[in-house]
C-alpha positions as CSV (number, residue, x, y, z in Angstrom):
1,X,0.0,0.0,0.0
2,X,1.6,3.2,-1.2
3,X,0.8,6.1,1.2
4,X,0.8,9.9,0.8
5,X,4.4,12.0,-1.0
6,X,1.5,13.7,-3.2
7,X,3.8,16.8,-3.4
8,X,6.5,14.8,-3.9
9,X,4.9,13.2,-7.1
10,X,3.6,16.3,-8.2
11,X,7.2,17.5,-8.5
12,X,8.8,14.3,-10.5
13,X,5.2,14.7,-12.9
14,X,6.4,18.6,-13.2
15,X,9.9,17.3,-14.2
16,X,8.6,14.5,-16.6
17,X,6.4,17.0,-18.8
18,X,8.8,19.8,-18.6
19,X,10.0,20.3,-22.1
20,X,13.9,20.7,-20.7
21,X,15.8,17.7,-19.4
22,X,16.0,17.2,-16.1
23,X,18.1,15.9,-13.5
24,X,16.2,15.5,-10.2
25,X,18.2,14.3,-7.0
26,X,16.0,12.4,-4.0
27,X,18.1,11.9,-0.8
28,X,17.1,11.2,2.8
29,X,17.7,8.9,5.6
30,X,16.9,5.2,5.3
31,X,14.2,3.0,5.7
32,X,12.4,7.0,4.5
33,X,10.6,5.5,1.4
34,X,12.9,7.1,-1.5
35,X,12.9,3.4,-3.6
36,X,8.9,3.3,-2.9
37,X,8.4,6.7,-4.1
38,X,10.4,6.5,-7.1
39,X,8.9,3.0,-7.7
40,X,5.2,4.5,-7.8
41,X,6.6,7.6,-9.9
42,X,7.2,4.7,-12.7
43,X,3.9,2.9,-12.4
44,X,2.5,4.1,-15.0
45,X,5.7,5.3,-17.1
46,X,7.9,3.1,-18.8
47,X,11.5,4.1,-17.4
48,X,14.9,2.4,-16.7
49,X,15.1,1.5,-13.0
50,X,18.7,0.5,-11.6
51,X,19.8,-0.4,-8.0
52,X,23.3,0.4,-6.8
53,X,25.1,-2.4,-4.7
54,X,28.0,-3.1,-3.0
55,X,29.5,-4.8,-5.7
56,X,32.6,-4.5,-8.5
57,X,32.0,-1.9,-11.4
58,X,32.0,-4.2,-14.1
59,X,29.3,-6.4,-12.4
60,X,26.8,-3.4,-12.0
61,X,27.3,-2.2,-15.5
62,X,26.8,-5.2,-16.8
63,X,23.3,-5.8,-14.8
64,X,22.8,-1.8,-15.9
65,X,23.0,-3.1,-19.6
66,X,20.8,-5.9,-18.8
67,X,18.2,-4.1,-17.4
68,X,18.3,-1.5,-20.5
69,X,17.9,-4.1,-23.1
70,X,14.9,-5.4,-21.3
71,X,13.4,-1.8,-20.8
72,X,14.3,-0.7,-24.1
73,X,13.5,-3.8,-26.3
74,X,17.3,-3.8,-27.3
75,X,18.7,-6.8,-27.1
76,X,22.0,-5.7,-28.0
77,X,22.8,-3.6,-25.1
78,X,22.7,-6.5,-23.2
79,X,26.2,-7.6,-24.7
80,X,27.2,-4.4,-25.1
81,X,30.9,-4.7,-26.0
82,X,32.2,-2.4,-23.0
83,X,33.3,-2.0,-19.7
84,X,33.3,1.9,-19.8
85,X,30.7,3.4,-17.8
86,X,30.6,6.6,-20.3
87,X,30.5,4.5,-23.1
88,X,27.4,2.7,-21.9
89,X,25.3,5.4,-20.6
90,X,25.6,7.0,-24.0
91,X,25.0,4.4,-25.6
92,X,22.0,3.2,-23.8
93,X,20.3,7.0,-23.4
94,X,21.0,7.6,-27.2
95,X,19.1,4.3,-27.6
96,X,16.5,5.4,-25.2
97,X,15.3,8.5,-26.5
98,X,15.0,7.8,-30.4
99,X,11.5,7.9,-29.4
100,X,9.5,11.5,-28.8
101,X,9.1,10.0,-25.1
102,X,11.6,10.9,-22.7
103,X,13.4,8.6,-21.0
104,X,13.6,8.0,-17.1
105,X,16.8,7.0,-15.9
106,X,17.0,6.3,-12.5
107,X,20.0,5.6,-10.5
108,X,19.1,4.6,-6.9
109,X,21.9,4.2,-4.0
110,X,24.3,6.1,-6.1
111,X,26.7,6.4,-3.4
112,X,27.3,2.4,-3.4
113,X,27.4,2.7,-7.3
114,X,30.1,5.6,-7.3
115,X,31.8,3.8,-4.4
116,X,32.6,1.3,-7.2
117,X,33.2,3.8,-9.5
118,X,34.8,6.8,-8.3
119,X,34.4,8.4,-12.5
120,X,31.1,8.2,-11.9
121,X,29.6,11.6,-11.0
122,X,32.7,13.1,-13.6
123,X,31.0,11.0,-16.1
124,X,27.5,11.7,-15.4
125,X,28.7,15.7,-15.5
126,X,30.4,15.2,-19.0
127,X,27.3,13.3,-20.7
128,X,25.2,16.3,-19.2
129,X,26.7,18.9,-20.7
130,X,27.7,17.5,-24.0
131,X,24.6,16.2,-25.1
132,X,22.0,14.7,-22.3
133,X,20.7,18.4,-21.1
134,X,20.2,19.9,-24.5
135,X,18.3,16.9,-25.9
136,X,15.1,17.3,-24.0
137,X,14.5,13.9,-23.6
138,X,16.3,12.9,-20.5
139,X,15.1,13.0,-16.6
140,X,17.8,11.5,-15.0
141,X,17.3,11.0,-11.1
142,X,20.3,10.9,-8.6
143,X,19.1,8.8,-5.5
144,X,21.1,7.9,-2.2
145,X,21.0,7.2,1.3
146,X,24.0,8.4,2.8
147,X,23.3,12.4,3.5
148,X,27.0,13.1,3.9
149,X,27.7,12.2,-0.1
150,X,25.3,12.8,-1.8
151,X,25.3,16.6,0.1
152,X,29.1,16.2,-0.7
153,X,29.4,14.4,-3.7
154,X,26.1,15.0,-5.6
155,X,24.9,18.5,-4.2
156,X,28.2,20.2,-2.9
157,X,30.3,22.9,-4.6
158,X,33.0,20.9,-5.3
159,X,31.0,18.2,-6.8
160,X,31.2,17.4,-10.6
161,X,27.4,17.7,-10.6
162,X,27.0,20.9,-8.5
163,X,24.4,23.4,-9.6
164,X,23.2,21.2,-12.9
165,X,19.9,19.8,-10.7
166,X,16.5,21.0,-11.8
167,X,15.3,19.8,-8.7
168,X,16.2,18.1,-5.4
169,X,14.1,16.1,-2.6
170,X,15.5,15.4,0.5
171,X,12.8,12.9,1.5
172,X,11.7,13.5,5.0
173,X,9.6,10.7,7.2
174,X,6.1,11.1,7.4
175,X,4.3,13.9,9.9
176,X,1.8,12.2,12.4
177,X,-0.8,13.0,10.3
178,X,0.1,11.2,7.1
179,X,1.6,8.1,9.7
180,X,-2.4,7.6,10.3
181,X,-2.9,7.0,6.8
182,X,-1.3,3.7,7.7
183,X,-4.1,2.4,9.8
184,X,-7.2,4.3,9.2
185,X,-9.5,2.3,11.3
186,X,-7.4,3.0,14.9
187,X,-8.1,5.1,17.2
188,X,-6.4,8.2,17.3
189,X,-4.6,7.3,21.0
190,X,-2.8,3.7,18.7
191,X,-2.4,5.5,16.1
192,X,-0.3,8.4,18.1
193,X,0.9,5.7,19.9
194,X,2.7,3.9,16.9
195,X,3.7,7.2,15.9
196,X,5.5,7.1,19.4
197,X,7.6,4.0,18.6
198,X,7.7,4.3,14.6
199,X,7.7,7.9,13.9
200,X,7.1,8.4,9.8
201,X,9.3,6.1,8.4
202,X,6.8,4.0,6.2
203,X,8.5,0.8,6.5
204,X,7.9,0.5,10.3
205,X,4.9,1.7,10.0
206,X,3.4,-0.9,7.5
207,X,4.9,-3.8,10.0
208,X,2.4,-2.7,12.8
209,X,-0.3,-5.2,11.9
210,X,-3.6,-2.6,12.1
211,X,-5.5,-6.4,13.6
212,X,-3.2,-6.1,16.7
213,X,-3.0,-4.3,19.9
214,X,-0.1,-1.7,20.2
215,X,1.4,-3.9,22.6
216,X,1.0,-6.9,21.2
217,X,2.6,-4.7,17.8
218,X,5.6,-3.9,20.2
219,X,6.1,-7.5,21.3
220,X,6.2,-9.2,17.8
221,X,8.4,-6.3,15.8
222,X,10.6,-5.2,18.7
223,X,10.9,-7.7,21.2
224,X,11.4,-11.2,20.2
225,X,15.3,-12.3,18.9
226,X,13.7,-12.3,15.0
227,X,11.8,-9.7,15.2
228,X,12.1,-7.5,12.5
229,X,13.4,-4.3,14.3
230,X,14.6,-5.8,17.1
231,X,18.4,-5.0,15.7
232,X,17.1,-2.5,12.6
233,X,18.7,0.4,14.7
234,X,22.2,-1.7,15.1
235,X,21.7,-2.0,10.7
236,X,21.1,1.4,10.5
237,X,24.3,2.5,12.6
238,X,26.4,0.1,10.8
239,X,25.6,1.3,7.3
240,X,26.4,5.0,8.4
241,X,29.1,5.0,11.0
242,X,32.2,3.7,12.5
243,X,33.4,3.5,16.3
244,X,29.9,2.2,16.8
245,X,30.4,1.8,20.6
246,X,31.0,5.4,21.2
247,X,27.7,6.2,19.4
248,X,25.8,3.5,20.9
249,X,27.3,5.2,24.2
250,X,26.1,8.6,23.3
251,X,22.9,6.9,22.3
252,X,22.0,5.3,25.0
253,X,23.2,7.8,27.6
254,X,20.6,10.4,25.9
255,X,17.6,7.3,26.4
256,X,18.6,7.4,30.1
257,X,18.6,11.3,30.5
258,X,21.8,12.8,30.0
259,X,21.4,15.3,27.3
260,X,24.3,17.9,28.0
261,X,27.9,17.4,26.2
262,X,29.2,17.5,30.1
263,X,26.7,14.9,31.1
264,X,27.6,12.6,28.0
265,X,31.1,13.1,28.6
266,X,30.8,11.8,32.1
267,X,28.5,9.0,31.6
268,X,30.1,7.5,28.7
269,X,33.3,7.9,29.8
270,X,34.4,9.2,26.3
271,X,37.5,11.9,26.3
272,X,37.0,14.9,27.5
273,X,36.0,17.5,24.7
274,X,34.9,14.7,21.9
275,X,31.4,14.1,22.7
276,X,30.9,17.1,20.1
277,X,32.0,14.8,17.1
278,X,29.6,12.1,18.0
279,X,27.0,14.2,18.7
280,X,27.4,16.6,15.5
281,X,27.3,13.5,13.5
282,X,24.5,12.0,14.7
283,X,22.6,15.1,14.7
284,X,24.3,15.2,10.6
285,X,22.1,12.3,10.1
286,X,18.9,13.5,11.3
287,X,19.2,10.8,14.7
288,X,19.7,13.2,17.3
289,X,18.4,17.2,17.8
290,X,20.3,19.9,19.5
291,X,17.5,21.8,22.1
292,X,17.9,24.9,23.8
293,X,15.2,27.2,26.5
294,X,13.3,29.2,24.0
295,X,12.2,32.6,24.8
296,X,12.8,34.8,22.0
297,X,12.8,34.7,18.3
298,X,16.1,34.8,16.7
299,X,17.6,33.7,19.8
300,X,21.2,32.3,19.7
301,X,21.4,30.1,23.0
302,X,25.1,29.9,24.9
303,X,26.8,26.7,24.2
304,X,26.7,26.0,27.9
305,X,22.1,26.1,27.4
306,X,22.1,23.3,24.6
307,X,20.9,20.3,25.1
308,X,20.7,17.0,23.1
309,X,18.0,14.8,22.5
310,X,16.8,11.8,19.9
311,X,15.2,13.1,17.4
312,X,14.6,9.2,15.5
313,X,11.5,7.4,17.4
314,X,12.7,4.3,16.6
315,X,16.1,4.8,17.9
316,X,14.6,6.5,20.7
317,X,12.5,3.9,21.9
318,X,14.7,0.7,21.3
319,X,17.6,2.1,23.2
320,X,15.4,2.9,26.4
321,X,14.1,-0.1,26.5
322,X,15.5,-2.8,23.8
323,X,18.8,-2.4,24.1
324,X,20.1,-1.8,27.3
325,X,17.6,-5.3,28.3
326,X,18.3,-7.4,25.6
327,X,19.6,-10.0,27.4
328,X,16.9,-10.3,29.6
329,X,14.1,-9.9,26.9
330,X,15.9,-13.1,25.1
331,X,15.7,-15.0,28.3
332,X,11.9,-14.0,29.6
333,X,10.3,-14.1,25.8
334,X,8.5,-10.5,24.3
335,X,5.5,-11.1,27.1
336,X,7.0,-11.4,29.9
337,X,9.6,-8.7,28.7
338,X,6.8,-6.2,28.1
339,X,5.4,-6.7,31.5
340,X,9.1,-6.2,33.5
341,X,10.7,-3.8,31.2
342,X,8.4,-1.7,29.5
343,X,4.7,-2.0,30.7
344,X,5.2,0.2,34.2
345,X,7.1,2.9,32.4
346,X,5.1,3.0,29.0
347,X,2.4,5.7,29.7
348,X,5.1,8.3,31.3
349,X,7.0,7.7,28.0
350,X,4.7,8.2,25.7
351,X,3.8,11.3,27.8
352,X,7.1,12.7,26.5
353,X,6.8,11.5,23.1
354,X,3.3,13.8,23.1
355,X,5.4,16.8,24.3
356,X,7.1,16.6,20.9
357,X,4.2,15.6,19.0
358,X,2.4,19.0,19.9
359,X,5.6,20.9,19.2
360,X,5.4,19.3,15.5
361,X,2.0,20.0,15.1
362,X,1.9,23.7,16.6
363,X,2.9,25.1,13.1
364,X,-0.3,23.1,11.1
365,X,-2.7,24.8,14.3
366,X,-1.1,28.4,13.1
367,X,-1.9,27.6,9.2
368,X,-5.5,27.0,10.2
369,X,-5.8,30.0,12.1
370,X,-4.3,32.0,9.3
371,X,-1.4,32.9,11.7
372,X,1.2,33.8,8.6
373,X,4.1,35.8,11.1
374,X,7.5,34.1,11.6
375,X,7.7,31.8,14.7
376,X,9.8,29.8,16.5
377,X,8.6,26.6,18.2
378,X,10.5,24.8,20.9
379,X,10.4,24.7,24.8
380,X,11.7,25.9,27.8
381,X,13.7,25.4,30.9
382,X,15.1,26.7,33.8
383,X,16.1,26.0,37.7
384,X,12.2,27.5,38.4
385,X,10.3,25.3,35.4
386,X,9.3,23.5,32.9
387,X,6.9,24.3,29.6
388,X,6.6,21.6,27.2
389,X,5.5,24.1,24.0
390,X,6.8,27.8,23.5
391,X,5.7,29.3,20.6
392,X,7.2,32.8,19.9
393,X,5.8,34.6,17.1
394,X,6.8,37.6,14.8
395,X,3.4,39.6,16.0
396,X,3.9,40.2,19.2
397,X,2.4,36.9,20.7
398,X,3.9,34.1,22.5
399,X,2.0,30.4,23.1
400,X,3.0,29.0,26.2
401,X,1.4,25.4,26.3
402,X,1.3,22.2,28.9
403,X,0.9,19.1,27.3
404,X,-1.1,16.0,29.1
405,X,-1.5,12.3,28.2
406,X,-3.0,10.7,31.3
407,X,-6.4,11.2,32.3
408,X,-7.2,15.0,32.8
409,X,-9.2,14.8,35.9
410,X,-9.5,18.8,36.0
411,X,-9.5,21.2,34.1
412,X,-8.9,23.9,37.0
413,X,-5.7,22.1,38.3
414,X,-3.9,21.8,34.8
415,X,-5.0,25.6,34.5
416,X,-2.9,26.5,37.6
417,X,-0.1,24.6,36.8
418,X,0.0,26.2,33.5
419,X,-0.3,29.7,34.8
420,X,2.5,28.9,37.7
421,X,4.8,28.5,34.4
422,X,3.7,31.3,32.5
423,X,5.0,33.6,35.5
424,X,8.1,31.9,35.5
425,X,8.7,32.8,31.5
426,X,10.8,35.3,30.9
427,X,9.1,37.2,28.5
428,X,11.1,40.1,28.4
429,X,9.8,41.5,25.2
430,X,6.4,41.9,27.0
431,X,4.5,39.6,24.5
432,X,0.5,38.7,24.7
433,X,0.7,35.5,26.3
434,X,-1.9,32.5,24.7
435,X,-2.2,29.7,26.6
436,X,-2.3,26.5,25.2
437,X,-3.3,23.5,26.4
438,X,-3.0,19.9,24.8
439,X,-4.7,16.6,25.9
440,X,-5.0,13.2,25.0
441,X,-9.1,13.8,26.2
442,X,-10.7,17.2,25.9
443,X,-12.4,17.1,29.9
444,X,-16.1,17.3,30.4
445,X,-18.2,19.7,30.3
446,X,-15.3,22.5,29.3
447,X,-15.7,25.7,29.0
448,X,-12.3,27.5,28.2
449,X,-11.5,30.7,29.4
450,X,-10.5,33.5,27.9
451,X,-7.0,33.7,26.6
452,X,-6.6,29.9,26.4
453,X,-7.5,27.4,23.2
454,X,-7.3,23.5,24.6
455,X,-6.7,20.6,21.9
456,X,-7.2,17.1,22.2
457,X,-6.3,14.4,20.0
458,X,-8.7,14.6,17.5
459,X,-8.2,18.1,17.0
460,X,-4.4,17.9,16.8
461,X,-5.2,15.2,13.8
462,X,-7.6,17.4,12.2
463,X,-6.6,19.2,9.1
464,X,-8.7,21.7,9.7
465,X,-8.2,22.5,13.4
466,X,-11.2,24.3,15.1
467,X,-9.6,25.0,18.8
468,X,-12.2,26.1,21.5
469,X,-11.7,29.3,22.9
């Protein structure tokens, strides 16, 4: 089941009928849905499909040429006499576009292609210029996984390819809103819930069976020995990084609560002063955030204020409670694991998880309230409190917001608590303060007050949010 990327496909359609050649490049993180978006762009165009690999040159090219003649109806190219990576793709784009069709030529996981072949993206630039870019007939897409070369190798200045792209997507995972699309018929608690442990990465998303519980989806993908993600976060690490023990340290010390360079340094015991590097290139990857006390707008917190924090769900959830028990979940089975390790702690956790959830969908509540100034949206901290949403706004308005996934037995008490952290704000630029208050369950019988708008679930799902107050 293909889900959502409508703007996405709009994009690759806009290329396709452009009357100029195009070279589009998709990149993102894995596991994002890059192959499955291309795949669906070329269900209903004919178009030459080839998957990078770690494998020799002369082995790709020659399943390249394969795939052409079959594509193309060219036998030939199949034994093309050549081991020259310029000499085929001229040959099998000249080929392709005798035709007044253009021809798709997609090359996915380029970075394990050009790996390979190191001419690769020199090549690509020389066929672009000479002749590929003022035929007309050609969208070639550029597609990869590893951020750091294809920004580097594909995008960068020093690239052979830099500024020749029509377009680029960097592919991001799915908001919460689009994640429902994967199980229509759930409530909105399990489907916020899966977004909790999956986040919007469509692959993890699709092995959440939409006929079992959220626990019961927890115990058979995450916590039995052949589960399916129960070592997907050790894969992804492995395909990106080396000194994996230092990042799994970093890792796992942010799961546990140490979020300050200091704080890592100390509890993973790694030398003084290099936490940075690990932590910069996890946050390079999209894996890990950098989070500071927001109270102004174009504010540039001290070094000494940031924070760090995992930004992945998936990594976030398996190593607070996968990894650091995995001996123990192999011993006791995925029920009796849930119950020890993971059932007690499960609601206070996902009561974090909504903290963020609200911060992501703040932005979609301003769109729908025709809100159009330039915002910031974080949170805040300080010895005297904490406020789960700050939203400070180009108009002279700041949201301060509490966010709540138990039960909300009343309404009056989260009021208070809310208006015990306004006071400690420091909004020094004397902004109108808007209250904001977010809930798994809108209370009984509410009747909001002036100067505050409450949400619940169903309301932060809405595309067309209609807050009381």
């Amino acid at each position: 089941m293909f889900v959502g990327r409508v703007q996405e496909l709009a994009l690759l359609d806009a290329e396709y009928t452009a009357r100029r050649s195009s070279m589009v490049v998709v990149y993102g993180r894995r596991r994002v849905g890059k192959s499955e978006l291309l795949l669906e762009f070329l269900r209903s165009r004919a178009g030459l499909y080839f998957v990078g690999k770690q494998a020799p040159a002369a082995l790709q090219l020659r399943e390249l040429l394969r795939e052409a003649a079959r594509v193309l109806d060219e036998p030939l190219l199949a034994n093309l006499p050549t081991d020259d990576w310029k000499a085929a793709l001229s040959t099998l784009v000249e080929r392709g576009t005798r035709t007044d069709d253009k021809l798709i030529l997609v090359l996915d996981e380029l970075p394990w292609t050009a790996e390979a072949a190191p001419e690769l993206p020199s090549v690509l630039q020389e066929l672009w210029d000479r002749a590929w870019k003022k035929s007309g007939k050609l969208m070639l897409i550029l597609c990869g996984s590893y951020l750091g070369f294809m920004e580097r190798e594909v995008l960068g200045q020093k690239s052979p390819l830099f500024g020749r792209r029509t377009k680029q997507v960097r592919l991001q995972p799915f908001d919460p809103v689009e994640a429902a699309d994967f199980h229509p018929h759930w409530s909105r608690r399990d489907q916020a819930s899966a977004y909790f442990v999956c986040g919007g990465i469509p692959l993890y998303l699709e092995m959440f069976d939409r006929d079992l519980s959220i626990r019961q989806n927890i115990e058979s993908n995450l916590l039995a020995e052949f589960a399916p993600l129960f070592r997907e976060p050790e894969f992804l690490l492995r395909t990106e990084l080396r000194e994996l023990e230092n990042y799994y340290a970093v890792l796992l010390a942010l799961a546990a609560g140490s979020s300050s360079l200091v704080a890592l340094e100390k509890t993973t015991g790694i030398a003084r002063g290099s936490a940075h590097y690990y932590t910069q290139t996890l946050c390079d990857l999209g894996y890990i955030a950098k989070r500071y006390p927001l109270s102004q707008l174009d504010q540039k917190p001290p070094t000494r204020h940031v924070r760090f924090a995992i930004e992945d769900p998936l990594l976030r959830f398996w190593f607070r409670f996968v990894f650091p028990n995995q001996s123990s979940l192999l011993h006791l089975g995925p029920r009796r694991a849930f119950d020890v390790h993971i059932k007690g702690e499960l609601s206070a956790y996902f009561g974090s998880c909504f903290e963020r959830f609200c911060r992501m969908r703040l932005p979609a509540l301003y769109r729908d309230e025709g809100m159009a100034a330039r915002h910031a949206v974080g949170e805040y901290w300080s010895s005297k409190t904490q406020i789960d949403v700050v939203g400070v706004r180009a108009d002279g308005w700041t949201d301060v917001g509490e966010c709540k996934w138990g039960f909300v037995r009343s309404a009056a008490a989260l009021r208070r608590e809310l208006d015990a952290k306004v006071a400690a704000f420091p909004n020094q630029r004397g902004a109108t303060i808007c209250r904001r208050l977010f809930v798994r369950k809108l209370p009984k019988k509410l009747e909001p007050q002036a100067g505050e708008r409450w949400y619940g679930l169903d309301d932060l799902y809405s595309h067309s949010v209609a807050p009381n107050g």
